[in-house]
C-alpha positions, 0 to 999 in steps of 0.5 A: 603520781605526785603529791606534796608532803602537806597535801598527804599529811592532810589525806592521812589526817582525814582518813585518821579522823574518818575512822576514829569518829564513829567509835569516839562518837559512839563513846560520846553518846554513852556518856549522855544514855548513861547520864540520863539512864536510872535503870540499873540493867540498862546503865550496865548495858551503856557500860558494856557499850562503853568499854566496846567503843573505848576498845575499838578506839584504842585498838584502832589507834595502836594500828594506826601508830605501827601503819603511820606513826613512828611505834615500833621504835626507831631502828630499822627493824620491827617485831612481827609480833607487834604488826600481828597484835595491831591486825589482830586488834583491828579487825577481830574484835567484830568478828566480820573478817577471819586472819590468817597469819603465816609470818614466821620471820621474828623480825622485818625491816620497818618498810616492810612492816608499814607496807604489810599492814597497810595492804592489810587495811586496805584487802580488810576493808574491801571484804565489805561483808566479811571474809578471809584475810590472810597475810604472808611475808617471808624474808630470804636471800634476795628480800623480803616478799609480803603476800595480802590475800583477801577473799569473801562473798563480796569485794570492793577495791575502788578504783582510785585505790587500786590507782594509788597503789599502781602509783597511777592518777593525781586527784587522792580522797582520804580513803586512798592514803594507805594505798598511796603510802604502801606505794610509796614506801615500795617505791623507795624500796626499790621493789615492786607492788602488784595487784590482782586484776578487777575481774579475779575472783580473789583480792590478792597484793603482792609486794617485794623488798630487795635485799639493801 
């Protein structure tokens, strides 16, 4: 699959957009019920909106800095502790997924850090009516091996998805940028990236970074 560095940053862009508007959008219409509201208990309740959605967007983007930006600095190694705190911040707040977090390595290349939690994104967002999200990353003699474990009473992996991870098709909606970025950062790894097959019970990737 090929795409052009400005076509993906358009992808990437859109996809930001998507995911930032609801909770900007909720924060926009606060403003306007807390405006028009004079009764004391429902203004409170248009503050507690408030301080959820403006949460939501901060959370979403202090993910989104780690998965896509340049955050966690510009050394080749990341803090586990930061990849944690971005998951954590992304799906708990709604209480719809439940994390299970078994890294016990302090630090992880960069690559691995921005594959991991873009494999995250895209196993929590096919748990569409919640579930288990468990995620895994060990680093031994030969590499570094990241396990996303996703398993609920319904999951959804669009087929364009599971394309852009295999690195296969040409036509990219913005929903697919992080399957195609987990792809492509494994690539240039020169490692490999698996997916269960459509008919699993459970969603499971698997990607594996050789030791440089």
């Amino acid at each position: 699959m090929q795409i052009s560095a400005t076509d993906f940053a358009s992808l990437l862009c859109s996809r930001l957009c998507h995911d930032l508007l609801s909770p900007v959008g909720a924060l926009n219409n606060g403003l306007e019920l807390l405006a028009d509201e004079q009764d004391p208990a429902m203004r409170a309740r248009c503050l507690e909106l408030l301080a959820e959605s403006a949460r939501a967007s901060a959370n979403k983007l202090k993910f989104f800095r780690l998965a896509f930006g340049a955050a966690g600095g510009f050394g080749d190694v990341v803090d586990t502790r930061e990849a944690r705190a971005a998951i954590d911040g992304l799906f708990l707040e709604n209480h719809r997924v439940k994390l299970g977090w078994m890294v016990e390595e302090p630090t992880l290349p960069k690559p691995a850090i921005k594959a991991l939690l873009n494999l995250a994104l895209i196993g929590g967002d096919a748990l569409v009516r919640g579930g288990q999200l468990d995620i895994g990353a060990e680093a031994n003699a030969a590499g570094v091996e990241i396990v996303v474990r996703a398993d609920g009473p319904r999951i959804v992996l669009d087929p364009e998805l599971r394309d852009a991870l295999s690195g296969e098709g040409d036509l990219l909606a913005p929903r697919a940028a992080a399957a195609f970025l987990a792809h492509a950062l494994v690539k240039q790894g020169g490692g490999t990236l698996q997916v269960s097959p459509p008919e699993a019970d459970v969603l499971l990737f698997g990607a594996s970074f050789p030791r440089s």
